[in-house]
C-alpha positions as CSV (number, residue, x, y, z in Angstrom):
1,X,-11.1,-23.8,-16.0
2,X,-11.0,-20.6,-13.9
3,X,-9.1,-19.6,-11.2
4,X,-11.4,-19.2,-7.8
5,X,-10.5,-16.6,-5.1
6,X,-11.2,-16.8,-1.1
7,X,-9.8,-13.2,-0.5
8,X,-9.5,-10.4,-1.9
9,X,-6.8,-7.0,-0.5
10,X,-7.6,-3.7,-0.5
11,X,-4.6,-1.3,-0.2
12,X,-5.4,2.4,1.1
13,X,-3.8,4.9,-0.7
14,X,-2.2,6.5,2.9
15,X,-2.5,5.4,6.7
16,X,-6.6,6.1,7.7
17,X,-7.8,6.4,10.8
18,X,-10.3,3.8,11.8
19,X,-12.9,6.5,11.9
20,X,-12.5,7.5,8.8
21,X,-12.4,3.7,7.3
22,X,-15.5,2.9,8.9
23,X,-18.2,3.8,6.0
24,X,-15.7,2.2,3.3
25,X,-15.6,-0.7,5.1
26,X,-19.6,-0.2,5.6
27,X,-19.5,-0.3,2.0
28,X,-17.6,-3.1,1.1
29,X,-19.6,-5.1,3.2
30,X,-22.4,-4.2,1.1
31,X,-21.4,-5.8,-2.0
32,X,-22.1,-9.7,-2.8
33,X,-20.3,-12.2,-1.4
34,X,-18.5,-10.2,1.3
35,X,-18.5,-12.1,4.7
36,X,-16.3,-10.2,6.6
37,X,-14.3,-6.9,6.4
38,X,-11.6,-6.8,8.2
39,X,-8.4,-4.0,8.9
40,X,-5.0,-3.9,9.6
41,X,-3.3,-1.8,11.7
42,X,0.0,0.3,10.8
43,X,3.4,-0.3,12.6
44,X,6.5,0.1,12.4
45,X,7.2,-2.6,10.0
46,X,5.0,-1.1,7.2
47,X,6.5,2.4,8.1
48,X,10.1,0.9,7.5
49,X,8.9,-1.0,4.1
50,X,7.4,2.3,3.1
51,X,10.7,4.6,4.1
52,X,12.8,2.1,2.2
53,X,10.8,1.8,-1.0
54,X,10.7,5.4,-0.8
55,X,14.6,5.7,-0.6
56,X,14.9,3.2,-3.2
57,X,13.0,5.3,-6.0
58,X,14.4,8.3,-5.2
59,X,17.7,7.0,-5.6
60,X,17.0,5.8,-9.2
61,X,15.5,9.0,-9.9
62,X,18.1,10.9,-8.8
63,X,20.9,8.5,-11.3
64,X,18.2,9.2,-13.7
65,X,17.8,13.1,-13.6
66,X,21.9,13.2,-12.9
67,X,23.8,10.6,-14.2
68,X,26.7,12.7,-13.9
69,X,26.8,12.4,-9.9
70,X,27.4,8.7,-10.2
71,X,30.4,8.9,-12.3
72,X,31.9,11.1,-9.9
73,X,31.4,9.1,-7.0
Protein backbone atom coordinates (compact mmCIF):
# COMPACT_ATOMS: atom_id res chain seq x y z
CA UNK A 1 0.00 0.00 0.00
CA UNK A 2 1.16 3.58 -0.84
CA UNK A 3 1.41 6.49 1.05
CA UNK A 4 -1.22 9.35 -0.20
CA UNK A 5 -0.32 13.04 0.13
CA UNK A 6 -2.85 16.22 0.71
CA UNK A 7 -0.02 18.84 0.46
CA UNK A 8 2.82 19.30 -0.91
CA UNK A 9 5.84 22.49 0.26
CA UNK A 10 7.73 24.39 -1.86
CA UNK A 11 10.73 26.13 -0.21
CA UNK A 12 12.19 29.24 -2.24
CA UNK A 13 15.77 29.29 -2.44
CA UNK A 14 15.72 33.25 -0.86
CA UNK A 15 12.89 35.73 0.37
CA UNK A 16 10.78 36.69 -3.19
CA UNK A 17 8.82 39.42 -3.49
CA UNK A 18 5.23 38.59 -4.26
CA UNK A 19 5.66 40.13 -7.61
CA UNK A 20 8.20 38.17 -8.59
CA UNK A 21 6.33 34.79 -7.22
CA UNK A 22 3.40 35.49 -9.07
CA UNK A 23 4.18 33.51 -12.55
CA UNK A 24 5.74 30.45 -10.39
CA UNK A 25 2.82 30.32 -8.61
CA UNK A 26 0.85 30.83 -12.07
CA UNK A 27 2.66 27.79 -12.93
CA UNK A 28 2.20 25.61 -10.28
CA UNK A 29 -1.30 26.02 -10.52
CA UNK A 30 -1.04 24.73 -13.89
CA UNK A 31 -0.02 21.30 -13.19
CA UNK A 32 -2.72 18.41 -12.26
CA UNK A 33 -4.21 18.14 -9.23
CA UNK A 34 -3.30 21.63 -7.87
CA UNK A 35 -6.32 23.32 -6.12
CA UNK A 36 -4.88 26.12 -4.60
CA UNK A 37 -1.44 27.83 -4.33
CA UNK A 38 -0.89 29.49 -1.61
CA UNK A 39 2.32 31.91 0.08
CA UNK A 40 3.80 32.64 3.12
CA UNK A 41 4.97 35.67 4.23
CA UNK A 42 8.58 36.27 5.91
CA UNK A 43 8.99 37.48 9.50
CA UNK A 44 10.98 37.73 11.98
CA UNK A 45 10.65 34.26 13.10
CA UNK A 46 11.98 32.70 9.81
CA UNK A 47 14.72 35.55 9.80
CA UNK A 48 15.87 34.35 13.36
CA UNK A 49 15.68 30.43 12.27
CA UNK A 50 17.70 31.37 9.34
CA UNK A 51 20.48 33.66 11.39
CA UNK A 52 20.79 30.79 13.83
CA UNK A 53 21.22 27.92 11.39
CA UNK A 54 23.49 30.12 9.74
CA UNK A 55 25.64 30.70 13.01
CA UNK A 56 25.40 27.10 13.62
CA UNK A 57 27.28 25.99 10.40
CA UNK A 58 29.68 28.36 10.51
CA UNK A 59 30.70 27.48 13.75
CA UNK A 60 31.31 23.84 12.77
CA UNK A 61 33.14 24.95 9.85
CA UNK A 62 35.23 27.05 11.57
CA UNK A 63 36.22 23.78 14.34
CA UNK A 64 36.54 22.12 11.10
CA UNK A 65 38.98 24.39 9.08
CA UNK A 66 40.81 25.23 12.71
CA UNK A 67 40.63 22.78 15.17
CA UNK A 68 43.42 24.27 16.78
CA UNK A 69 41.21 27.49 18.03
CA UNK A 70 39.14 25.12 20.20
CA UNK A 71 41.89 23.58 22.07
CA UNK A 72 43.01 26.94 22.99
CA UNK A 73 39.79 28.16 24.22
Amino acid sequence: MTDRYHTLTVVLAEDTSDDDCKPLIDAILMLKGVVSVTGAVSDLNSYMAEERARLAIGEKLMAICYPRLKERA
